[in-house]
DOZAKE-870973 format. One record per residue (C-alpha): x, y, z; residue in three letters. Coordinates in pm, 1 decimal. Example, Ala and Ser with C-alpha at 12.3 -4.5 7.8 and 13.67 -1.06 7.14 Angstrom:
BEGIN
+----------+----------+----------+------+
:        X :        Y :        Z : resn :
+----------+----------+----------+------+
:   1230.0 :   -450.0 :    780.0 :  ALA :
:   1367.0 :   -106.0 :    714.0 :  SER :
+----------+----------+----------+------+
//
This chain:
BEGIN
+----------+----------+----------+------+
:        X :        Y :        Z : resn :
+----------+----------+----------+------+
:   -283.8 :   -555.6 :   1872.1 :  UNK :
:   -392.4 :   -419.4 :   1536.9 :  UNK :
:   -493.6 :   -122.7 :   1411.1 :  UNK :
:   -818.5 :      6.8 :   1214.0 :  UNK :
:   -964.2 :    343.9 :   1147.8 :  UNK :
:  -1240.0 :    507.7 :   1331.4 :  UNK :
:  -1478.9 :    752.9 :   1184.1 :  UNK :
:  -1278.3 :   1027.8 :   1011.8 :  UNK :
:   -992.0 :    776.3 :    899.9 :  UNK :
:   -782.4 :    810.2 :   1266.3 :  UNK :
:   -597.8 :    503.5 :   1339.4 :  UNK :
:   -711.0 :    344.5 :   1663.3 :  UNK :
:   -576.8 :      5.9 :   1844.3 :  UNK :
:   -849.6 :   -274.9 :   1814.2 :  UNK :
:   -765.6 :   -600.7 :   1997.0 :  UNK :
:   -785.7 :   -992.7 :   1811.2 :  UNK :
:  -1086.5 :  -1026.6 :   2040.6 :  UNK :
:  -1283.4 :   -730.7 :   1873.2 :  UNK :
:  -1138.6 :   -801.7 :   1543.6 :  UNK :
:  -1284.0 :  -1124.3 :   1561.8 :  UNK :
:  -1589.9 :  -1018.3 :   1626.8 :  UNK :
:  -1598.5 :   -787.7 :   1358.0 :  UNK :
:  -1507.4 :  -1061.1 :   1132.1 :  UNK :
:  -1809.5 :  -1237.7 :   1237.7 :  UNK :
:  -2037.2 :   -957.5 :   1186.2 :  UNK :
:  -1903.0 :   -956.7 :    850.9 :  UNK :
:  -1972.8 :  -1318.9 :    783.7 :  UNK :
:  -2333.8 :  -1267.0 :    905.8 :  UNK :
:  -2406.1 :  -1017.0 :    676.6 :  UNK :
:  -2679.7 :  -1009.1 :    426.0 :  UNK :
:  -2627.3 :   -949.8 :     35.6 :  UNK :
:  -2782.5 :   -611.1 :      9.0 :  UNK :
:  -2924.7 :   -444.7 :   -287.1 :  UNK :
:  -2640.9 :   -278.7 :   -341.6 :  UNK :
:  -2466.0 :   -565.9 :   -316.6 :  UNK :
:  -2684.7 :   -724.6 :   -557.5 :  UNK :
:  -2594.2 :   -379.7 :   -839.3 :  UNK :
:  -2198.2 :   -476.1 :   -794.9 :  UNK :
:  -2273.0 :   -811.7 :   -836.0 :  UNK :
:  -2480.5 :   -693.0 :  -1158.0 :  UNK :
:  -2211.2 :   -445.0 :  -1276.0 :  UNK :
:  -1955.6 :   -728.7 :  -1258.1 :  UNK :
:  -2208.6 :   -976.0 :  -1444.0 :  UNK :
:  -2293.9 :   -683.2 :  -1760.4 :  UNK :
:  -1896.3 :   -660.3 :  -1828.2 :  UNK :
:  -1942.4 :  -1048.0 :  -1964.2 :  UNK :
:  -1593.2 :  -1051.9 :  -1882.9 :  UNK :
:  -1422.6 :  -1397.8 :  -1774.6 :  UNK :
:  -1170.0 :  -1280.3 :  -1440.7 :  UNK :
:   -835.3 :  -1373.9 :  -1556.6 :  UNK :
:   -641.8 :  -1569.9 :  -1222.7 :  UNK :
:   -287.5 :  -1461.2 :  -1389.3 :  UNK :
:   -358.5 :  -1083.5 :  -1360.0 :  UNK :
:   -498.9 :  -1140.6 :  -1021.2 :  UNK :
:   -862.2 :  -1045.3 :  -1111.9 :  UNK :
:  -1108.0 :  -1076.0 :   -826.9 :  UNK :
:  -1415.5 :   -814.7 :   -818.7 :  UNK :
:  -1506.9 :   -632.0 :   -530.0 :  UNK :
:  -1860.7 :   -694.5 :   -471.9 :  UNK :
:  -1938.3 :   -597.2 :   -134.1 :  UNK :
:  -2065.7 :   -260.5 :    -58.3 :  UNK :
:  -1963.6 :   -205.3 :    302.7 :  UNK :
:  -1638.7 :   -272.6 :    159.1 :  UNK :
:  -1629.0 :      7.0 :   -104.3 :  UNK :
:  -1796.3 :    267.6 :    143.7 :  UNK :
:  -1486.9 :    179.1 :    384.7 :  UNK :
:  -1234.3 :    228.4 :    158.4 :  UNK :
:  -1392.8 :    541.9 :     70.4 :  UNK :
:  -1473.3 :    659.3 :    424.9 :  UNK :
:  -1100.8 :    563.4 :    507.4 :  UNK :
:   -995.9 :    827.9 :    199.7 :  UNK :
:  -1184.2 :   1063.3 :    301.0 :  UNK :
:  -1293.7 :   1190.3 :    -43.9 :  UNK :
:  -1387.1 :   1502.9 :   -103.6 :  UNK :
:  -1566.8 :   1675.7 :   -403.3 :  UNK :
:  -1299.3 :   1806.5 :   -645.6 :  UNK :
:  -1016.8 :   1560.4 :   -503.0 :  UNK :
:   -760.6 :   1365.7 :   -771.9 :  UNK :
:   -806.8 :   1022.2 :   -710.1 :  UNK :
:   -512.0 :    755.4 :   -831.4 :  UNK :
:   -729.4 :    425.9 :   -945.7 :  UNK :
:   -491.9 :    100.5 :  -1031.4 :  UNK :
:   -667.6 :   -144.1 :  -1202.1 :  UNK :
:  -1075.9 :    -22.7 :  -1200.9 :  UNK :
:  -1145.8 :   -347.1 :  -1320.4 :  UNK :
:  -1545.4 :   -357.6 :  -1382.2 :  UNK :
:  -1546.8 :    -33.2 :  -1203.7 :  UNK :
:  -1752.2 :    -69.1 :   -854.4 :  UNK :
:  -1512.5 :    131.4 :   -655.2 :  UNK :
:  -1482.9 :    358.6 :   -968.9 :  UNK :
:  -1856.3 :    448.1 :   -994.1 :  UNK :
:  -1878.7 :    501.9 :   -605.2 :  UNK :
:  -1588.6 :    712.1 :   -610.8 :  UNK :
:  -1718.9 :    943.3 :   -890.2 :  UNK :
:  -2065.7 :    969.5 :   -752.1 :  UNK :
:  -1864.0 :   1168.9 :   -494.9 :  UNK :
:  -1730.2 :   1413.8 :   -738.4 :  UNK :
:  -1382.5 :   1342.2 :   -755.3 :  UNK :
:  -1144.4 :   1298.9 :  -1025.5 :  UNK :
:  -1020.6 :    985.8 :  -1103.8 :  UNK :
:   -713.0 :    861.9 :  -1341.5 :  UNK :
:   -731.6 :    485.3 :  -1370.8 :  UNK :
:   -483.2 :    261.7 :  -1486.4 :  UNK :
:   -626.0 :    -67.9 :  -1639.0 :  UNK :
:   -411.0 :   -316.8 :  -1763.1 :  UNK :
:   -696.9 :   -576.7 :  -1951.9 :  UNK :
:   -774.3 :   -487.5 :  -2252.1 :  UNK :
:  -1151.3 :   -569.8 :  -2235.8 :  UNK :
:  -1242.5 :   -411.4 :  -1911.4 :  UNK :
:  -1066.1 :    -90.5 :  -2067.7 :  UNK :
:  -1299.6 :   -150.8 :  -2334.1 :  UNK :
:  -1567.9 :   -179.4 :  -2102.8 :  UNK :
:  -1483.7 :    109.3 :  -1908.5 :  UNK :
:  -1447.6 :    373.5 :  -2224.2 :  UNK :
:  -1811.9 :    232.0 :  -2369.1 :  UNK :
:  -1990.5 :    311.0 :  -1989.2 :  UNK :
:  -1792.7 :    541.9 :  -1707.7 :  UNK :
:  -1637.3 :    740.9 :  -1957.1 :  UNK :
:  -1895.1 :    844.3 :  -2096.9 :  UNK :
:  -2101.5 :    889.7 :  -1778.4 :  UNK :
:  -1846.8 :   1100.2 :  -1626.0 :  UNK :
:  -1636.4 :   1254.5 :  -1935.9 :  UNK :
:  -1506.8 :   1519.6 :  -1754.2 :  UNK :
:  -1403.6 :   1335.6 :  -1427.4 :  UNK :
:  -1276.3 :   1008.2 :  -1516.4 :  UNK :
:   -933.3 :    981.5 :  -1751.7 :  UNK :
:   -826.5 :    591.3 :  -1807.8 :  UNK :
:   -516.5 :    506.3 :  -1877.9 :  UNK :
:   -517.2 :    145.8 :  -2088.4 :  UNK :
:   -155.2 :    -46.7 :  -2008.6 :  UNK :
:     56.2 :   -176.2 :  -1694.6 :  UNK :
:     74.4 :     39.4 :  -1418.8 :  UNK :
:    420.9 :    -67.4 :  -1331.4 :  UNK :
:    544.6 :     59.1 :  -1685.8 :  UNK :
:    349.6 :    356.5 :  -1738.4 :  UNK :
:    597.1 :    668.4 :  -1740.9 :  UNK :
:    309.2 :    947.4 :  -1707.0 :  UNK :
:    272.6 :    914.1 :  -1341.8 :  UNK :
:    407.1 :   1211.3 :  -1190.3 :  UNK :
:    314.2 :   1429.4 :  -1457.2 :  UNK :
:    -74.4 :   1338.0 :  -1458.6 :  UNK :
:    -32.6 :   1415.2 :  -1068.9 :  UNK :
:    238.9 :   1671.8 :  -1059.3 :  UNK :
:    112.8 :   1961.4 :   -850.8 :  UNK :
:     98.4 :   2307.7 :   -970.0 :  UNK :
:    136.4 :   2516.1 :   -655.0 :  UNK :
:    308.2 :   2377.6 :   -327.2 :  UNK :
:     24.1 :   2479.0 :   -205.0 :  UNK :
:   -224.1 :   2219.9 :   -347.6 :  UNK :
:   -382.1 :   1988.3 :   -232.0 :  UNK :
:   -197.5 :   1624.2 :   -242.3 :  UNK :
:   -389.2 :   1353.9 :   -420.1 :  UNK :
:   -467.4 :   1036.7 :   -334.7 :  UNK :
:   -510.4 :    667.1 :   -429.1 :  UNK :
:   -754.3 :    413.3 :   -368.1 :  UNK :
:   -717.7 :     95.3 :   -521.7 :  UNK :
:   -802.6 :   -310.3 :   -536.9 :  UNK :
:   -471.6 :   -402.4 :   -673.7 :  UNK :
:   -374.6 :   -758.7 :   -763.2 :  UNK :
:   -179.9 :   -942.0 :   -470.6 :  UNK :
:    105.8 :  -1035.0 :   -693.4 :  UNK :
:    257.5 :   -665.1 :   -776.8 :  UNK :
:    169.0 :   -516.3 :   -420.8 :  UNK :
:    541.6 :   -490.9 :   -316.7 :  UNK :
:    634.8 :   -306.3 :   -660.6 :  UNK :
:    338.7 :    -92.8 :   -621.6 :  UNK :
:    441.4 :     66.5 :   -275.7 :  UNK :
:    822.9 :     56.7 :   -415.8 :  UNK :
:    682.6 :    321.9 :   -689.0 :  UNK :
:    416.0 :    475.5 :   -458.2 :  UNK :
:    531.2 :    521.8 :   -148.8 :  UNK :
:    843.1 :    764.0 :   -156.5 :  UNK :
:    562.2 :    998.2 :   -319.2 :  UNK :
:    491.1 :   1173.8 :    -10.9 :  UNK :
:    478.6 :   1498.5 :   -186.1 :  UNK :
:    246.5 :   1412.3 :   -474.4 :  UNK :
:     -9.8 :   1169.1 :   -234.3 :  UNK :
:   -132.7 :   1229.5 :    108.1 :  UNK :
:   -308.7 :    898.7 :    160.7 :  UNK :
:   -361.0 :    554.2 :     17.1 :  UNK :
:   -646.6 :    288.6 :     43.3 :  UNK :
:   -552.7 :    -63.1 :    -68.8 :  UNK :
:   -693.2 :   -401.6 :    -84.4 :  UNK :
:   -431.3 :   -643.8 :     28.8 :  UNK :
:   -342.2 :  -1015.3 :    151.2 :  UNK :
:   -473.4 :  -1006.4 :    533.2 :  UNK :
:   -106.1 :  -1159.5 :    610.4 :  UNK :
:     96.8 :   -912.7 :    405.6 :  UNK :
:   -118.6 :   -649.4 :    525.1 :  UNK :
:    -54.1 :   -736.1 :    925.3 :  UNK :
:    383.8 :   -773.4 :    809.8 :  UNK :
:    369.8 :   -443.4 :    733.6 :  UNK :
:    151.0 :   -237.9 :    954.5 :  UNK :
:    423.7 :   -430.2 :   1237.4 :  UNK :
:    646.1 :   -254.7 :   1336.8 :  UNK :
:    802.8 :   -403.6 :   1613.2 :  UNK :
:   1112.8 :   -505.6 :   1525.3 :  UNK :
:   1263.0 :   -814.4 :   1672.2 :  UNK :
:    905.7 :  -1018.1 :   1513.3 :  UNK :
:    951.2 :  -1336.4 :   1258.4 :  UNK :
:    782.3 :  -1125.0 :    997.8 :  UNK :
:    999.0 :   -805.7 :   1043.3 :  UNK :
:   1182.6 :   -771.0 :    709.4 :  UNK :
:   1355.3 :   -523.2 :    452.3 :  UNK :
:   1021.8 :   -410.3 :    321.3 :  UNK :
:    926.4 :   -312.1 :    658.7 :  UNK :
:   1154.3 :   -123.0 :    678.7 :  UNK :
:   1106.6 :     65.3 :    353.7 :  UNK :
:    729.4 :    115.3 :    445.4 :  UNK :
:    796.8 :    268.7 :    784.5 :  UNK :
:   1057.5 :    501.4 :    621.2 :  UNK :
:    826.0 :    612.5 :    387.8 :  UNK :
:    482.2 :    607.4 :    559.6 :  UNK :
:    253.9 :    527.7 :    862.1 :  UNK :
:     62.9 :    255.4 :    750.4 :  UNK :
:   -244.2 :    136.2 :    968.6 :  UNK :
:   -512.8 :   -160.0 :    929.3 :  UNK :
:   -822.3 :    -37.6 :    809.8 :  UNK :
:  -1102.7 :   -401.6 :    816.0 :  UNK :
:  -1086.7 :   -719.4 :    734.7 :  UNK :
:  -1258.7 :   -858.8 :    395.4 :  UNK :
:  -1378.1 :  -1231.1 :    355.5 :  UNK :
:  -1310.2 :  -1413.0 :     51.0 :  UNK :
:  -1694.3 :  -1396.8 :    -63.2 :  UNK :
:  -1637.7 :   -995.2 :   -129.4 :  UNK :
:  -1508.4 :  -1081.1 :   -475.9 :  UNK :
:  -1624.6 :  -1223.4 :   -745.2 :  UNK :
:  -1437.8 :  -1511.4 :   -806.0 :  UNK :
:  -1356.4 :  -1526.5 :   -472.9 :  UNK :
:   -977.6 :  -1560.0 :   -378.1 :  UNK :
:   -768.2 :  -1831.1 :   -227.8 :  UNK :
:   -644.9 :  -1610.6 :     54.0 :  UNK :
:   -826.7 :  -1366.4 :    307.7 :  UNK :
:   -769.3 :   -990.8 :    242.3 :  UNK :
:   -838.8 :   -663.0 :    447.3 :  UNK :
:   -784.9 :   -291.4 :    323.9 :  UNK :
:   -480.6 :   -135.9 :    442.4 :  UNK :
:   -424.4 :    250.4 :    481.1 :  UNK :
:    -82.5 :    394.1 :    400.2 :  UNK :
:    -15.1 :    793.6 :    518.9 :  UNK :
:    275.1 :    920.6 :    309.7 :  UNK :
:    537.2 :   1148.5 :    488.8 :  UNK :
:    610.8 :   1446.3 :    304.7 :  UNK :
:   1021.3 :   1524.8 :    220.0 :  UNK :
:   1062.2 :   1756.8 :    479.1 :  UNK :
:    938.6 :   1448.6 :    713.0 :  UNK :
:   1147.3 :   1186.5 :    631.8 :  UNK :
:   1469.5 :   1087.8 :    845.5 :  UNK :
:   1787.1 :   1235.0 :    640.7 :  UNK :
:   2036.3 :    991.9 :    507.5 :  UNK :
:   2366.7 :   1012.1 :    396.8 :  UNK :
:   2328.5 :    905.9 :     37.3 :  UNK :
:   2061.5 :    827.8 :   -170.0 :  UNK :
:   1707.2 :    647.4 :    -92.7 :  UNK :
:   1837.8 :    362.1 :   -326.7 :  UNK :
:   2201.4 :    316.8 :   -192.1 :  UNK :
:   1973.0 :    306.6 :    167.6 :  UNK :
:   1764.3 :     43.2 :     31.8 :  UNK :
:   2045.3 :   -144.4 :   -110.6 :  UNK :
:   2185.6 :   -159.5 :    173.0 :  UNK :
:   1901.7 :   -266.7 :    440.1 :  UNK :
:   1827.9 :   -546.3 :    168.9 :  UNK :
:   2203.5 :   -648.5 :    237.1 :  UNK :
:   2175.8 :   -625.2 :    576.1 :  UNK :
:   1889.0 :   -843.1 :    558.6 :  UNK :
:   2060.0 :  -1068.5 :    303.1 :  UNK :
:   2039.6 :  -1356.2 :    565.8 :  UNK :
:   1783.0 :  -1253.9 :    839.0 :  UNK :
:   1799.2 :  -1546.2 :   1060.7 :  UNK :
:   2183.2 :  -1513.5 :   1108.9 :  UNK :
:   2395.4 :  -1233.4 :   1327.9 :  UNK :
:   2373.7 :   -888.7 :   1120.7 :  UNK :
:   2750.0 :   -875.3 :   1158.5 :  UNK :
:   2759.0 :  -1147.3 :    921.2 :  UNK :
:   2582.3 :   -957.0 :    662.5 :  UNK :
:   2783.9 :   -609.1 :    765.0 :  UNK :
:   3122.3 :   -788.2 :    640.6 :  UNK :
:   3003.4 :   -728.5 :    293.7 :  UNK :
:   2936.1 :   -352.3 :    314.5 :  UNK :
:   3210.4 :   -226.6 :    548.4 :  UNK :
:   3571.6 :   -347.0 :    756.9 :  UNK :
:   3555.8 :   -506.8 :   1094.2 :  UNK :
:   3691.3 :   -148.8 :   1254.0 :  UNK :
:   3384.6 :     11.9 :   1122.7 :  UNK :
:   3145.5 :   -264.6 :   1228.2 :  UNK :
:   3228.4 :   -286.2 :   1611.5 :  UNK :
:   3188.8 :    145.0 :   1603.9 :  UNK :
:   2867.3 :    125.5 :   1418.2 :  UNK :
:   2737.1 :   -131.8 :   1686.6 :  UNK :
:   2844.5 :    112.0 :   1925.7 :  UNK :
:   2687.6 :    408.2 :   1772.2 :  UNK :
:   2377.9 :    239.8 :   1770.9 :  UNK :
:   2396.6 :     44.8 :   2138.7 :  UNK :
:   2356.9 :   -266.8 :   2022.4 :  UNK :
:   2567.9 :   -614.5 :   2077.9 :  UNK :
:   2754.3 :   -772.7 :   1821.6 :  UNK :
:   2511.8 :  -1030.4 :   1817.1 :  UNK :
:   2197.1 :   -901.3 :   1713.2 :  UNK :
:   1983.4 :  -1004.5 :   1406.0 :  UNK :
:   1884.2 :   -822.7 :   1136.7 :  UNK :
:   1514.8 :   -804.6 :   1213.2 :  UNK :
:   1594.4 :   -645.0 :   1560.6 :  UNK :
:   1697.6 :   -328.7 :   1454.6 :  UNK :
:   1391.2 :    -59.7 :   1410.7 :  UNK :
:   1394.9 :    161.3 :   1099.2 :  UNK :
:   1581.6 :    466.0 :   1254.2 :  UNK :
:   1859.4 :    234.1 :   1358.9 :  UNK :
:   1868.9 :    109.0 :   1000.8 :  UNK :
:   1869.3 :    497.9 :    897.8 :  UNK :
:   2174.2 :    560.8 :   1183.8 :  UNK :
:   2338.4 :    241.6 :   1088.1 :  UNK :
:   2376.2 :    335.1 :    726.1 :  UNK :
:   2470.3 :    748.2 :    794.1 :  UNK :
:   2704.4 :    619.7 :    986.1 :  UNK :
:   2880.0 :    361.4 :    772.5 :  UNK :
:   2873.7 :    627.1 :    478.2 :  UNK :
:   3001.4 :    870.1 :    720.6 :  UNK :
:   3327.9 :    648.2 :    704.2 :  UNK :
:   3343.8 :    594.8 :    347.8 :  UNK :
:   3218.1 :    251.6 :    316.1 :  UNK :
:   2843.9 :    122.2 :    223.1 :  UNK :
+----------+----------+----------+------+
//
């Protein structure tokens, strides 16, 4: 089973048969004329994509209006853009009445961007020119004023090669974001929104994104979306932050958790016990199994996220970890 949105951004169950009809109705579809402006907007930057920064232009409409839909903008919200590229989603989003801090790491399309968007909207649209990843104004240009503002959010067709750092930095932002729209690699996107433990594609990251967030499948997107299209098939994918107050409570920090569910993971394929010996004593092990019901003989990709969480609180509990 997967999981999309319905009308209002709720996460319903939609089976493979229905999904692949909707995939079908998607390859029938006819370039529209909005199609045809995205397609011209992409065309008027005179911009060559660049493969290495994973460049690949959104050009399908139905696509941007479901990202959107799935955001649920509203008029006056703060909207976190990475890489606008030759701004479709950007334009669409603004026409809405947000406001919108984009991060663009090419030097041209910033170029692009100041000359047309930023002027259009001057008073809505603040771009940021440099790498996402090493840009230390984040949480100020999103810090809240009041606890009782409203959270922002961040909708964004990121390049497939920095996904995993991007939700390392993103997601334990619960209290500065309330939702996030992404375009991502359709198989990435279905290893995370899993979370069944006990799968082949259960890992360490799933359990960091579960931790963190709900994340939910929002549609699939077909490689002829983007200009140039990409090698791989891609969908958008919804994350729902958990606030601080939400998350499980550990006994240590969110790092020394993480360090130690990557451990734990260090060799998936063989008994977790294997991987515990590094972190704690035998003595320790067989009560941690215990605390957490499980045999000796269980693999790392078995255990759900709250185990993980139990697993760890109680190893610390005992000094070791």
């Amino acid at each position: 089973m997967m999981i999309v949105t319905a009308a209002g951004g709720r996460p319903v169950r939609l089976s493979k048969n229905k999904k692949r009809a909707k995939e079908e109705m998607i390859a029938q579809k006819k370039e529209t004329k909005a199609d045809g402006a995205l397609r011209g907007r992409v065309a008027d930057a005179d911009h060559e994509a660049r493969r290495w920064l994973g460049q690949h232009f959104l050009v399908d409409n139905s696509v941007v209006l479901d990202a959107i839909e799935a955001a649920e903008l509203k008029e006056g919200d703060r909207i976190l853009e990475i890489g606008p590229g030759t701004g479709n989603l950007t334009a669409e989003m603004l026409s809405r009445g947000v406001r919108i801090t984009a991060v663009e790491k090419d030097r041209n399309l910033a170029e692009k961007l100041r000359e047309g968007l930023c002027k259009e909207y001057p008073e809505h649209l603040e771009l940021i020119e440099g790498d996402f990843l090493k840009w230390d104004g984040l949480e100020d240009a999103f810090r809240r004023s009041d606890p009782g503002q409203q959270r922002a959010k961040v909708v964004a067709n990121i390049p497939y090669n920095i996904t995993t750092d991007v939700l390392k930095v993103l997601l334990p932002m619960g209290q500065t974001f309330e939702d996030m729209i992404f375009m991502f690699q359709e198989e990435v996107a279905q290893r995370l929104v899993n979370d069944d433990a006990g799968g082949g594609d259960y890992r360490a990251m799933s359990v960091r994104v579960h931790y963190y967030s709900k994340p939910y499948y929002i549609r699939p997107v077909l490689r002829d979306c983007f200009m140039p299209p990409p090698n791989v098939e891609s969908c958008l994918i919804g994350f729902k932050p958990k606030e601080p107050h939400e998350l499980l409570p550990l006994s240590g920090t969110d790092k020394q958790f993480f360090t130690f569910v990557q451990a734990c993971f260090a060799q998936k394929r063989k008994m977790l016990r294997n991987n515990l010996k590094a972190v704690c004593d035998e003595v320790t092990m067989e009560e941690a199994f215990n605390v957490i019901a499980r045999e000796p003989k269980v693999r790392p990709q078995e255990l759900t996220m709250e185990e993980y969480v139990k697993l760890f609180n109680f190893i610390r509990s005992r000094g070791d970890a």
